[in-house]
GUPAZA-976946 format. One record per atom (N, C-alpha, C): residue number from 1; residue in three letters; x, y, z. Coordinates in nm, 2 decimals. Layout:
<rs>
+-----+-----+--------+--------+--------+
!   n ! res !     px !     py !     pz !
+-----+-----+--------+--------+--------+
! NUM ! Ala !      X !      Y !      Z !
...
+-----+-----+--------+--------+--------+
</rs>
This chain:
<rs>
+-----+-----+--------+--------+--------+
!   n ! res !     px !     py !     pz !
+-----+-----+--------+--------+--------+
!   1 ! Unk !  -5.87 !   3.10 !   9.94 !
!   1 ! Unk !  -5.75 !   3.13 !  10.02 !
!   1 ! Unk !  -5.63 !   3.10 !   9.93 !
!   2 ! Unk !  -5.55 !   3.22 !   9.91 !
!   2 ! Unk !  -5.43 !   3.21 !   9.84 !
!   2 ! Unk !  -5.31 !   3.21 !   9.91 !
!   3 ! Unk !  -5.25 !   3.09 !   9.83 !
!   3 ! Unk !  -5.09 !   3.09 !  10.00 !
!   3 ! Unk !  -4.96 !   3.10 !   9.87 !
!   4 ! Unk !  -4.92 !   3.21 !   9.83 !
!   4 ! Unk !  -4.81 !   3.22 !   9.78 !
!   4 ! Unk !  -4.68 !   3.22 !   9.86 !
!   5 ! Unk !  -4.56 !   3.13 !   9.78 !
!   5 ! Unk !  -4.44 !   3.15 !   9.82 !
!   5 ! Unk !  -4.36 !   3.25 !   9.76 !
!   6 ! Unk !  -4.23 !   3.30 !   9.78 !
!   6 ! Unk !  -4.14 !   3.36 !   9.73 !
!   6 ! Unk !  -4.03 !   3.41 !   9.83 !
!   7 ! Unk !  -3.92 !   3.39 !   9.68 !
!   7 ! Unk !  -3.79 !   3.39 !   9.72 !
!   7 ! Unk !  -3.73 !   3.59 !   9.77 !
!   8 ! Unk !  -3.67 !   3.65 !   9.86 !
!   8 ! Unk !  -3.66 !   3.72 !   9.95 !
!   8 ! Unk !  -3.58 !   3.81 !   9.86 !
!   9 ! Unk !  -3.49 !   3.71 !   9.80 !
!   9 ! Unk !  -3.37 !   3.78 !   9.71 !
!   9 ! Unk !  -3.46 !   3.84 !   9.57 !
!  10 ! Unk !  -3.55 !   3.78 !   9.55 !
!  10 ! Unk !  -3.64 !   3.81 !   9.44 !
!  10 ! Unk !  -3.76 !   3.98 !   9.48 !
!  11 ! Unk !  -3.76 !   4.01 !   9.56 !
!  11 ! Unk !  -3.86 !   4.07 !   9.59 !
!  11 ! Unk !  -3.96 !   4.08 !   9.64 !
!  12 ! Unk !  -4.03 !   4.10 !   9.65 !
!  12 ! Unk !  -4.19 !   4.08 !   9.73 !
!  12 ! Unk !  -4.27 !   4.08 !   9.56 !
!  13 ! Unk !  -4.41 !   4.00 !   9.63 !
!  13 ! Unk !  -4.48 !   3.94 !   9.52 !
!  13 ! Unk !  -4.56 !   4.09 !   9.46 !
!  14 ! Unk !  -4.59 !   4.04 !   9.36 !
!  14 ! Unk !  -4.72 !   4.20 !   9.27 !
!  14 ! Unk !  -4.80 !   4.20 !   9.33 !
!  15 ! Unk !  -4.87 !   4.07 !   9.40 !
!  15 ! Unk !  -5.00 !   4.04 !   9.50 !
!  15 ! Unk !  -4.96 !   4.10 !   9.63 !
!  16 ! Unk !  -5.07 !   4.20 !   9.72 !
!  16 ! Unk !  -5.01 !   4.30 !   9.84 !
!  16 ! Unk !  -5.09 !   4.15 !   9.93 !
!  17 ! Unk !  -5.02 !   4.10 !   9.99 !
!  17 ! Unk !  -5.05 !   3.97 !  10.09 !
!  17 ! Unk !  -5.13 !   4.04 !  10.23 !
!  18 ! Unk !  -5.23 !   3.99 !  10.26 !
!  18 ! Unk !  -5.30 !   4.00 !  10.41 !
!  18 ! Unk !  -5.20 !   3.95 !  10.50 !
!  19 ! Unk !  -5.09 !   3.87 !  10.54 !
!  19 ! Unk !  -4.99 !   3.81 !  10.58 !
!  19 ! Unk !  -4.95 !   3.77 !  10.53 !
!  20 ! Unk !  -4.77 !   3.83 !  10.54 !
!  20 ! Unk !  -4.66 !   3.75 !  10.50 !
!  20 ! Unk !  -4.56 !   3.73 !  10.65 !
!  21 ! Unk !  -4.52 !   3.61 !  10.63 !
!  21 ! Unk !  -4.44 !   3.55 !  10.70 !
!  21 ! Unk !  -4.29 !   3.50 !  10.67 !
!  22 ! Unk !  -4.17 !   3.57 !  10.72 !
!  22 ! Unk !  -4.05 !   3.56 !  10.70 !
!  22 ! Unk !  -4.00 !   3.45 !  10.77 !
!  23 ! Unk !  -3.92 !   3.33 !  10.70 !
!  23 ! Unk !  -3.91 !   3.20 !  10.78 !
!  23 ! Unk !  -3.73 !   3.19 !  10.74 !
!  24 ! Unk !  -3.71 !   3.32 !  10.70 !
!  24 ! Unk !  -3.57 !   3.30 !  10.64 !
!  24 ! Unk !  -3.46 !   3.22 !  10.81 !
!  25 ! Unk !  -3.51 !   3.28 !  10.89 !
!  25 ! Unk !  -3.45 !   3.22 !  11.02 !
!  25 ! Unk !  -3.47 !   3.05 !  11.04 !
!  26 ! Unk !  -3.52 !   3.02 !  11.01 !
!  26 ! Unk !  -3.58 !   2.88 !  11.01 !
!  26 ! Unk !  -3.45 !   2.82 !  10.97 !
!  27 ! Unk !  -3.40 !   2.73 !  11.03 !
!  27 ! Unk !  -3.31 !   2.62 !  10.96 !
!  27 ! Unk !  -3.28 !   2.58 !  10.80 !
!  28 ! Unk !  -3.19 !   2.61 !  10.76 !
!  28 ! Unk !  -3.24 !   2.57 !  10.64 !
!  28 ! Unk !  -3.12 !   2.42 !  10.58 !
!  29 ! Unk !  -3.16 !   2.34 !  10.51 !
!  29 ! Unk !  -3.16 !   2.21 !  10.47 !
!  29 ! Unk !  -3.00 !   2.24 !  10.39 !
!  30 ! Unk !  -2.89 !   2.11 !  10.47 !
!  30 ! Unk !  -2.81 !   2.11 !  10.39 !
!  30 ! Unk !  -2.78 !   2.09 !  10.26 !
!  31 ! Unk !  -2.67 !   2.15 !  10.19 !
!  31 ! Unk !  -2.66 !   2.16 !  10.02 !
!  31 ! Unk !  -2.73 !   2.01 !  10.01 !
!  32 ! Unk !  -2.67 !   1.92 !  10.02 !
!  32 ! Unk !  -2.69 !   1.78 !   9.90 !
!  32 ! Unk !  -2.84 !   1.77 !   9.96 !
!  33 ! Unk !  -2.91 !   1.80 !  10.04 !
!  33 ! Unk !  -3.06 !   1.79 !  10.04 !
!  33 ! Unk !  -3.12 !   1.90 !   9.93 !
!  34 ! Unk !  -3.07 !   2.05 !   9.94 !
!  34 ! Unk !  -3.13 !   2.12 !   9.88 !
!  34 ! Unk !  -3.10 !   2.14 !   9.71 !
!  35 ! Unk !  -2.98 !   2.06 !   9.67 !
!  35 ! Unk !  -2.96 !   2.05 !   9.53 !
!  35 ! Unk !  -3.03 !   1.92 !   9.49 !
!  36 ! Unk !  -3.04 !   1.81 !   9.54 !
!  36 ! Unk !  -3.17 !   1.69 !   9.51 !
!  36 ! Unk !  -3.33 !   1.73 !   9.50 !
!  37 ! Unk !  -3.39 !   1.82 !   9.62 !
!  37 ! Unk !  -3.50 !   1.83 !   9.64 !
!  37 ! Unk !  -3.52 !   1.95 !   9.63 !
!  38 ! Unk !  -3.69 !   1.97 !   9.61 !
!  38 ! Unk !  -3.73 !   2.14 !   9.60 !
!  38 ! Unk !  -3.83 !   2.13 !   9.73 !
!  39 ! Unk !  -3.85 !   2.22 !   9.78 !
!  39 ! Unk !  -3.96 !   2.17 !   9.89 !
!  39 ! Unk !  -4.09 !   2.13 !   9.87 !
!  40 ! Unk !  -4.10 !   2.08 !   9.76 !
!  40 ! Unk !  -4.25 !   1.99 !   9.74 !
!  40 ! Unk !  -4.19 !   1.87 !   9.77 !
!  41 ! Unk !  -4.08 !   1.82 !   9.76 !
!  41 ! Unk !  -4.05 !   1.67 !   9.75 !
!  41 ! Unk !  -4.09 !   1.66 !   9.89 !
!  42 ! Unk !  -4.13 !   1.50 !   9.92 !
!  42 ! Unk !  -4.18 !   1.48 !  10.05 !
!  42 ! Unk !  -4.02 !   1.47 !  10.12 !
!  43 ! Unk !  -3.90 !   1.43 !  10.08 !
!  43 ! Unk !  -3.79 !   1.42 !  10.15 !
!  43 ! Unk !  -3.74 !   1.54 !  10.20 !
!  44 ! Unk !  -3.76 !   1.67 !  10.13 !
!  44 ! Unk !  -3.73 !   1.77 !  10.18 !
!  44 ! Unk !  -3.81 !   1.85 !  10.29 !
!  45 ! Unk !  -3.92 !   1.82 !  10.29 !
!  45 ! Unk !  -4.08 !   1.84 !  10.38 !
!  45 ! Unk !  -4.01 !   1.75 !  10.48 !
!  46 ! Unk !  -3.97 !   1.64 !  10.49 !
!  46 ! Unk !  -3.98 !   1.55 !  10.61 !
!  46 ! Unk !  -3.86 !   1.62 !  10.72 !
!  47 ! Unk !  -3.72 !   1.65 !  10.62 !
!  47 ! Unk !  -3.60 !   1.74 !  10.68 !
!  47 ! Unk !  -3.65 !   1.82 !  10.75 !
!  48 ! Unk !  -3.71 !   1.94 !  10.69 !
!  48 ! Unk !  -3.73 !   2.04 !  10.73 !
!  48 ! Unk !  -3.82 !   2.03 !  10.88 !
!  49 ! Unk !  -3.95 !   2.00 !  10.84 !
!  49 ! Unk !  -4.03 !   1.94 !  10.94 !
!  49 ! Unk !  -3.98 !   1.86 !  11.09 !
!  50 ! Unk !  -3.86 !   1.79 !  11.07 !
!  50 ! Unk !  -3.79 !   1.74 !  11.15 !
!  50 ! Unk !  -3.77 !   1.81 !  11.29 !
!  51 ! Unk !  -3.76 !   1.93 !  11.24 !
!  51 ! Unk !  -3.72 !   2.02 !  11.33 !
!  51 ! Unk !  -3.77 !   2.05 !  11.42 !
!  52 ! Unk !  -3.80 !   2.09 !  11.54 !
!  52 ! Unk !  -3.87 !   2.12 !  11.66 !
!  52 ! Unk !  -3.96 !   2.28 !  11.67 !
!  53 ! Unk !  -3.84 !   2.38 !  11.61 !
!  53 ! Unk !  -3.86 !   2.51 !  11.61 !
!  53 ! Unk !  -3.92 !   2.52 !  11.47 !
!  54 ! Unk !  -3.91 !   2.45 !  11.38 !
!  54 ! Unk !  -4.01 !   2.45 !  11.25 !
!  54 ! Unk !  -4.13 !   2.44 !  11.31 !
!  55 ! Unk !  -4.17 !   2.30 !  11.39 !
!  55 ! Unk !  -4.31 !   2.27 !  11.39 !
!  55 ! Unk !  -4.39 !   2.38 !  11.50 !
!  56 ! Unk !  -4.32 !   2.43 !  11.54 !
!  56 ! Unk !  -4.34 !   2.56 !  11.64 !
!  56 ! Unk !  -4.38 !   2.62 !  11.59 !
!  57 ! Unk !  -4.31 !   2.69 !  11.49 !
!  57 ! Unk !  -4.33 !   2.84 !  11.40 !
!  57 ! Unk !  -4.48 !   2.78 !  11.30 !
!  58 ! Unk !  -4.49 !   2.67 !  11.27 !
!  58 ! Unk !  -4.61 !   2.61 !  11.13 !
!  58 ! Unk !  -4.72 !   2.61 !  11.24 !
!  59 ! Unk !  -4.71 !   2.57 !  11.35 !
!  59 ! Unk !  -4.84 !   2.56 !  11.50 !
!  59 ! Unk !  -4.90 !   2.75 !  11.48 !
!  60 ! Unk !  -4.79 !   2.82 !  11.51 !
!  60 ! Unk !  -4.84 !   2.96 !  11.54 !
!  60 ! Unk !  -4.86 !   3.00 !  11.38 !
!  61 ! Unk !  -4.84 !   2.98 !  11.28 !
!  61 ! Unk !  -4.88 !   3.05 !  11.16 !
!  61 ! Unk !  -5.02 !   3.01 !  11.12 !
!  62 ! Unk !  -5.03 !   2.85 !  11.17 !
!  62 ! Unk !  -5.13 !   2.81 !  11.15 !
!  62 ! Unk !  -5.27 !   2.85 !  11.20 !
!  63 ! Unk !  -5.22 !   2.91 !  11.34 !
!  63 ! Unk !  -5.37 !   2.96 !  11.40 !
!  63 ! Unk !  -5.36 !   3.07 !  11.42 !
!  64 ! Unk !  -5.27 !   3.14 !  11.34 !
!  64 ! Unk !  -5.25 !   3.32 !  11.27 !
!  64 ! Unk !  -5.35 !   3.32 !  11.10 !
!  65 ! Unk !  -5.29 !   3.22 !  11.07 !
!  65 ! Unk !  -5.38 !   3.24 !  10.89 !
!  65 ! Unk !  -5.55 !   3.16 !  11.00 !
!  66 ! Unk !  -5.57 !   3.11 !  11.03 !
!  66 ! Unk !  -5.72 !   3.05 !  11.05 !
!  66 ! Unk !  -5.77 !   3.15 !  11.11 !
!  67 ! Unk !  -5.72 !   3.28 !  11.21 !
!  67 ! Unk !  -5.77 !   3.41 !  11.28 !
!  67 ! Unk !  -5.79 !   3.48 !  11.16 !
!  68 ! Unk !  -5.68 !   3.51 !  11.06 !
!  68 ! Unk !  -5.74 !   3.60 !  10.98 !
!  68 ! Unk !  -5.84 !   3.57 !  10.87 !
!  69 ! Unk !  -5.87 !   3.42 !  10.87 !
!  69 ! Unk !  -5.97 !   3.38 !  10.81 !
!  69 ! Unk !  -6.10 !   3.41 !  10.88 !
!  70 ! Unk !  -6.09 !   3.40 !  11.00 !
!  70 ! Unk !  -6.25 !   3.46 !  11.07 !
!  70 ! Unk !  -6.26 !   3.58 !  11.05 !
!  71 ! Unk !  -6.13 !   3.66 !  11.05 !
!  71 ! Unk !  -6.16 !   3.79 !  11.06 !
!  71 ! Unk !  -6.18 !   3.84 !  10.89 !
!  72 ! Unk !  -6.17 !   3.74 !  10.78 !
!  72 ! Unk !  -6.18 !   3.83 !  10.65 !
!  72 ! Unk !  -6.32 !   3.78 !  10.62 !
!  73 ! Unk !  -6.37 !   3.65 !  10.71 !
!  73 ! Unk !  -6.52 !   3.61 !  10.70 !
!  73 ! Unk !  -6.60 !   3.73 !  10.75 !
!  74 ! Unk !  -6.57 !   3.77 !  10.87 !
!  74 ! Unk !  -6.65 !   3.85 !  10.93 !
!  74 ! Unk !  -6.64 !   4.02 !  10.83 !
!  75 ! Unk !  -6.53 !   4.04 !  10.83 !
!  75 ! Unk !  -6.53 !   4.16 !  10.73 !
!  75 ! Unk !  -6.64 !   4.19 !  10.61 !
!  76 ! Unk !  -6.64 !   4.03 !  10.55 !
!  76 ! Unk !  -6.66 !   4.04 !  10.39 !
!  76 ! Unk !  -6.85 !   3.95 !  10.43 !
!  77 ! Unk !  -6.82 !   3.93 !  10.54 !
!  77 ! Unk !  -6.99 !   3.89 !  10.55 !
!  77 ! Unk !  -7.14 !   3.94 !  10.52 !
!  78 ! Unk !  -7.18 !   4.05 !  10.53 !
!  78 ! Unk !  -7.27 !   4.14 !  10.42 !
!  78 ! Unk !  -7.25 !   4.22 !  10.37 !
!  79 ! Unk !  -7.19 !   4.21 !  10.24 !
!  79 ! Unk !  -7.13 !   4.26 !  10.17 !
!  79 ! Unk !  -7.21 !   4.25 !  10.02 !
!  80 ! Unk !  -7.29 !   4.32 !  10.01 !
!  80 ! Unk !  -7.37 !   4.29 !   9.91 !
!  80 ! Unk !  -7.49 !   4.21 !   9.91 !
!  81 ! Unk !  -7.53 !   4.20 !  10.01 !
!  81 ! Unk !  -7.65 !   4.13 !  10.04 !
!  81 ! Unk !  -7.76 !   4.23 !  10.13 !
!  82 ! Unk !  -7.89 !   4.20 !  10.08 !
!  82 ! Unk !  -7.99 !   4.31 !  10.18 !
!  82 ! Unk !  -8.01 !   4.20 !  10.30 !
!  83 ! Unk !  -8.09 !   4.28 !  10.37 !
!  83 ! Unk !  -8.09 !   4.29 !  10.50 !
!  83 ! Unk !  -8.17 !   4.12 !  10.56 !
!  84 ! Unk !  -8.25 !   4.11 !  10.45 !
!  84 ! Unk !  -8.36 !   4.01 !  10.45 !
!  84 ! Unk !  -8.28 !   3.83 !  10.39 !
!  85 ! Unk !  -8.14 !   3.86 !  10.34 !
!  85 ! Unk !  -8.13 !   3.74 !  10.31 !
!  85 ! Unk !  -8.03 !   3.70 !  10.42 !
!  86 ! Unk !  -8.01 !   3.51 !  10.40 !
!  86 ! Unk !  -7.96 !   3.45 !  10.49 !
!  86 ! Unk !  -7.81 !   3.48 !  10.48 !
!  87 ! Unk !  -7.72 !   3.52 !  10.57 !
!  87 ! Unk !  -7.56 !   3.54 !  10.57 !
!  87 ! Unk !  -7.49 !   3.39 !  10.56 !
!  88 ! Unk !  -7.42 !   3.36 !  10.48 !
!  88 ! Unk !  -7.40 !   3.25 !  10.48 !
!  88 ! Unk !  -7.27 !   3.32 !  10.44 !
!  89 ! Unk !  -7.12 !   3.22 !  10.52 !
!  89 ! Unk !  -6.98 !   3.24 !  10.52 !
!  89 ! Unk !  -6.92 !   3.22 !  10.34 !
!  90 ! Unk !  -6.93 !   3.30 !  10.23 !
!  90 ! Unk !  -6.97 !   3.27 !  10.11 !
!  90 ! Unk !  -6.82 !   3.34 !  10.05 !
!  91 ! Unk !  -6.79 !   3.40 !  10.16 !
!  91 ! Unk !  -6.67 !   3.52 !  10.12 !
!  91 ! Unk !  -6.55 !   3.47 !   9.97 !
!  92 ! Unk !  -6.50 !   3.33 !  10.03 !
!  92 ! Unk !  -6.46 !   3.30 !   9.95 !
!  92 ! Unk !  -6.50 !   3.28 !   9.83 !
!  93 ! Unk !  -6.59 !   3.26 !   9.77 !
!  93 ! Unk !  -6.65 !   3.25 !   9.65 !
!  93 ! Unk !  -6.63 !   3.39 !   9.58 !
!  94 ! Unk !  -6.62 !   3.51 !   9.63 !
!  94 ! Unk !  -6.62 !   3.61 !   9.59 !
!  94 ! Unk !  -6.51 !   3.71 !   9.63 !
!  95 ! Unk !  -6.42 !   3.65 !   9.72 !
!  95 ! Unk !  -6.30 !   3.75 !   9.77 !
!  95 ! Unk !  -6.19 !   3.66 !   9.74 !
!  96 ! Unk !  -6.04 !   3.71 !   9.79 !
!  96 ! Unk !  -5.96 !   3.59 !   9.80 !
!  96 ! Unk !  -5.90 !   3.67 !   9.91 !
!  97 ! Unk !  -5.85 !   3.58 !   9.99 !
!  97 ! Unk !  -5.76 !   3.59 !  10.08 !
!  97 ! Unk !  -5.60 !   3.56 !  10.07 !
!  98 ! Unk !  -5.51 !   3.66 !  10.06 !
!  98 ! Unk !  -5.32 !   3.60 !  10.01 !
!  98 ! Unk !  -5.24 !   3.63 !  10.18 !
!  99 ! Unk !  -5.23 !   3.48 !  10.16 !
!  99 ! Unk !  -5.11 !   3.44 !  10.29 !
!  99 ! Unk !  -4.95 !   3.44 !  10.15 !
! 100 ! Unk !  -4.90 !   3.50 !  10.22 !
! 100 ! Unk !  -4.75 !   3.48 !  10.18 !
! 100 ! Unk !  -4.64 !   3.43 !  10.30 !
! 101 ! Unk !  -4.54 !   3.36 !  10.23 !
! 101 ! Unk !  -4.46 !   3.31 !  10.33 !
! 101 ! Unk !  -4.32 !   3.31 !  10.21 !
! 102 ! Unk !  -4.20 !   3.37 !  10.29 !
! 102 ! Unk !  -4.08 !   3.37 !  10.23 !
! 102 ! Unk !  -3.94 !   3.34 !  10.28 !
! 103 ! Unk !  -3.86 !   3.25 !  10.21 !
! 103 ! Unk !  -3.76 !   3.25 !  10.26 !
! 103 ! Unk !  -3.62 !   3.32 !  10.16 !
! 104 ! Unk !  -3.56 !   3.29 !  10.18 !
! 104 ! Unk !  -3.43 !   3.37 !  10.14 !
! 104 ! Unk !  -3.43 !   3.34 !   9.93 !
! 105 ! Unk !  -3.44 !   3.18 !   9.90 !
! 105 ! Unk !  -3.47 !   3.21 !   9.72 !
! 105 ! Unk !  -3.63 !   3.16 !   9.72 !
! 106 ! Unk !  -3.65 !   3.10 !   9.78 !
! 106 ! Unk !  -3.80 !   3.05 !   9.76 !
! 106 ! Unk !  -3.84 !   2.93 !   9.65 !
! 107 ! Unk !  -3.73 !   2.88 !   9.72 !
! 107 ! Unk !  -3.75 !   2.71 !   9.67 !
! 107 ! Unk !  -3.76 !   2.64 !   9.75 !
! 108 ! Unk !  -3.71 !   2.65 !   9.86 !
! 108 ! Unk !  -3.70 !   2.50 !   9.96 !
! 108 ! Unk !  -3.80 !   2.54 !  10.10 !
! 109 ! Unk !  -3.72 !   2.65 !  10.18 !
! 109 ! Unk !  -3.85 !   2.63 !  10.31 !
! 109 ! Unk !  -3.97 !   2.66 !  10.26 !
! 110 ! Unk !  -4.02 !   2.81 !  10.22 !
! 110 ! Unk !  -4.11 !   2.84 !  10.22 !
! 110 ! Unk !  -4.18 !   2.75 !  10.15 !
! 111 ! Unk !  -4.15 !   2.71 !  10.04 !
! 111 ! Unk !  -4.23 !   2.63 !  10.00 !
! 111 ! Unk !  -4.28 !   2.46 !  10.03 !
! 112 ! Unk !  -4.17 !   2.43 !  10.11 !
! 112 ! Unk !  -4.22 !   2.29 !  10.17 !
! 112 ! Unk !  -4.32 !   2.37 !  10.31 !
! 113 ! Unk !  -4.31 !   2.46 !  10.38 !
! 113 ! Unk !  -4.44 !   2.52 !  10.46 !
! 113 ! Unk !  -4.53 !   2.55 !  10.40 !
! 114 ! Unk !  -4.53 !   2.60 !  10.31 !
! 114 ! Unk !  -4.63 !   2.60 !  10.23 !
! 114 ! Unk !  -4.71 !   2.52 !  10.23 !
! 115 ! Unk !  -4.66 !   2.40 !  10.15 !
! 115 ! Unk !  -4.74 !   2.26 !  10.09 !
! 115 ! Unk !  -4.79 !   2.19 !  10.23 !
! 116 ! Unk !  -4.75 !   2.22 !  10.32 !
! 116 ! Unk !  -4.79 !   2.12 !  10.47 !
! 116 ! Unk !  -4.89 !   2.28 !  10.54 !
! 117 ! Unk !  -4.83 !   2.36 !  10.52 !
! 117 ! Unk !  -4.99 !   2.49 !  10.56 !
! 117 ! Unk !  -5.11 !   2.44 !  10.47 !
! 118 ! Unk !  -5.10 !   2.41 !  10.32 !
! 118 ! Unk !  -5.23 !   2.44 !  10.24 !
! 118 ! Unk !  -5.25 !   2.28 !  10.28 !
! 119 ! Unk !  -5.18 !   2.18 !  10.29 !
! 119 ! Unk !  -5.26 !   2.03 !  10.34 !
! 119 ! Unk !  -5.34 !   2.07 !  10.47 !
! 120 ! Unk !  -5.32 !   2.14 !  10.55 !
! 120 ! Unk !  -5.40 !   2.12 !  10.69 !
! 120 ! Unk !  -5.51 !   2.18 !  10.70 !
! 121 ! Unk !  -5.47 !   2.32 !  10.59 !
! 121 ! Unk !  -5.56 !   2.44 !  10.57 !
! 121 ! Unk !  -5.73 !   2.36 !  10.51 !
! 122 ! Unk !  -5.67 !   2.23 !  10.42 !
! 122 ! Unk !  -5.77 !   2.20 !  10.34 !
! 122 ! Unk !  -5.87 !   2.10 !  10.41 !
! 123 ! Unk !  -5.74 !   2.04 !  10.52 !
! 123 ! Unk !  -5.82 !   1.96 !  10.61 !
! 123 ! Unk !  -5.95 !   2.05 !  10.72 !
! 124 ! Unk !  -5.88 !   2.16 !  10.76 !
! 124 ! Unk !  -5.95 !   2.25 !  10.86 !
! 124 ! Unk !  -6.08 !   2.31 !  10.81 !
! 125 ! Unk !  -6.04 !   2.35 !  10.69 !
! 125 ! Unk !  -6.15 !   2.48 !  10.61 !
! 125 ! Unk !  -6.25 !   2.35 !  10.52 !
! 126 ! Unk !  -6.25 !   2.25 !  10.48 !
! 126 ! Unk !  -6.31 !   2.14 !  10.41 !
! 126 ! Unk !  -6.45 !   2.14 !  10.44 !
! 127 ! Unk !  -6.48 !   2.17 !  10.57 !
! 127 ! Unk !  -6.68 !   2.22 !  10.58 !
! 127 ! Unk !  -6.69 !   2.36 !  10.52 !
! 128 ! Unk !  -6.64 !   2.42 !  10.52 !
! 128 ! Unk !  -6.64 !   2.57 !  10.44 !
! 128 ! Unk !  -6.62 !   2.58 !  10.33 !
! 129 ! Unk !  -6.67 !   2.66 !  10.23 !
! 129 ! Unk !  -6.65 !   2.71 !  10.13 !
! 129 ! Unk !  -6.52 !   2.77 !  10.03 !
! 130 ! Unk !  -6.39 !   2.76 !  10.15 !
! 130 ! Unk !  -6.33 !   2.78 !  10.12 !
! 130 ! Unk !  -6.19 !   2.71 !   9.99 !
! 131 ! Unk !  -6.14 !   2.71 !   9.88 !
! 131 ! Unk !  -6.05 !   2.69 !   9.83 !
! 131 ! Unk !  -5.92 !   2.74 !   9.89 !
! 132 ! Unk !  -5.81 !   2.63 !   9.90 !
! 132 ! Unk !  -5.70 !   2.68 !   9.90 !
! 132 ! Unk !  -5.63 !   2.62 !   9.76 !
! 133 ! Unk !  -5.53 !   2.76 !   9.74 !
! 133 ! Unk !  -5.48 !   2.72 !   9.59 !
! 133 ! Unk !  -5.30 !   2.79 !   9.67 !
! 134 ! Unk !  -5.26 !   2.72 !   9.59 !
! 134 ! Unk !  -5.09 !   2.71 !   9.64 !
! 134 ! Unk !  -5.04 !   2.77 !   9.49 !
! 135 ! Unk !  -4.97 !   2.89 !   9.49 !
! 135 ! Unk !  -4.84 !   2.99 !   9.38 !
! 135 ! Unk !  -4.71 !   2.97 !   9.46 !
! 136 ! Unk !  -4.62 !   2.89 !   9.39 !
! 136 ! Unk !  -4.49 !   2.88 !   9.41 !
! 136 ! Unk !  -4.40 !   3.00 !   9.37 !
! 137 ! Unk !  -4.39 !   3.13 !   9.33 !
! 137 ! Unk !  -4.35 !   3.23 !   9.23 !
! 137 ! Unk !  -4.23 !   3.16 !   9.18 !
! 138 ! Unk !  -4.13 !   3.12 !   9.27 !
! 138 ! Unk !  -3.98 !   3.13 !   9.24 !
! 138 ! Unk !  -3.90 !   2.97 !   9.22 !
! 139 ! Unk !  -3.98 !   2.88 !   9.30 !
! 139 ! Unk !  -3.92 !   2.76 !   9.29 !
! 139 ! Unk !  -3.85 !   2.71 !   9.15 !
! 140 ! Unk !  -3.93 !   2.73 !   9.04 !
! 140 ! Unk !  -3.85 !   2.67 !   8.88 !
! 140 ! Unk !  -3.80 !   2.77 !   8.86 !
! 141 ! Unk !  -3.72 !   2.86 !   8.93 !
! 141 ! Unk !  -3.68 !   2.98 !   8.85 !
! 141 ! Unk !  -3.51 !   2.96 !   8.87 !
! 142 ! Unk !  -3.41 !   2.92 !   8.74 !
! 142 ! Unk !  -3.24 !   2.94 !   8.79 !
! 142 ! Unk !  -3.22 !   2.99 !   8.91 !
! 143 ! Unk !  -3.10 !   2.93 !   8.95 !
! 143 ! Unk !  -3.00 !   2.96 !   9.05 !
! 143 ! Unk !  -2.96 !   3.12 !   9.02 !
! 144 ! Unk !  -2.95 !   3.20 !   9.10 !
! 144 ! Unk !  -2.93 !   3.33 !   9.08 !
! 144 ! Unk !  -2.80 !   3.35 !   9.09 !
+-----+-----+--------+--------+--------+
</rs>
């Protein structure tokens, strides 16, 4: 499971995402938070998170990316296997799944959602087979 971020003003990623999620509406963290912190720092996760309508929108994205996880399991389930062997949920080992999530440069929200999606993702998916790997595209990238 791939969960890329990126910044809005930048473009959309080379990677064509199974869901992307626009969070540019989301609150976003006053300057002296957002010139100290990038959204991996936990102080800037904690701000953001603070919020009510954040933890709302991370609840519904959350059990949007875990549907499309059943549903890319079920897709990619015999898929190269004959008829006679055991199905086992393996997909990831052989597919990847890209969640994208963007905000306006793609340093601060998306990416502190990010890092608190792929912590829960790793807690939920941890009996499965599944990897989650986190691509920040734009966070170290200058101020534009």
């Amino acid at each position: 499971l791939r969960l890329i971020t990126y910044g809005f003003e930048r473009g959309r990623p080379d990677i064509t995402p199974a869901l992307t999620f626009d969070i540019r509406d989301l609150p976003n963290p006053p300057k002296p938070v957002r010139e100290a912190h990038l959204g991996t720092s936990e102080v800037m996760q904690e701000w953001f998170f603070a919020d009510d309508g954040v933890r709302l929108r991370f609840k519904e994205v959350l059990h949007e990316v875990l549907d499309a996880v059943g549903r890319f399991c079920e897709e990619h389930r015999d898929e190269g296997r004959s008829d006679n062997e055991r199905v086992h949920d393996d997909a990831a080992a052989r597919h990847t799944l890209t969640i994208a999530v963007c905000c306006r440069k793609g340093k601060h929200r998306s990416v502190a959602f990010v890092e608190r999606l792929a912590r829960e993702l790793r807690k939920t998916l941890a009996h499965d087979v599944w990897r989650v790997e986190v691509s920040h595209r734009d966070v170290h990238l200058p101020k534009s």
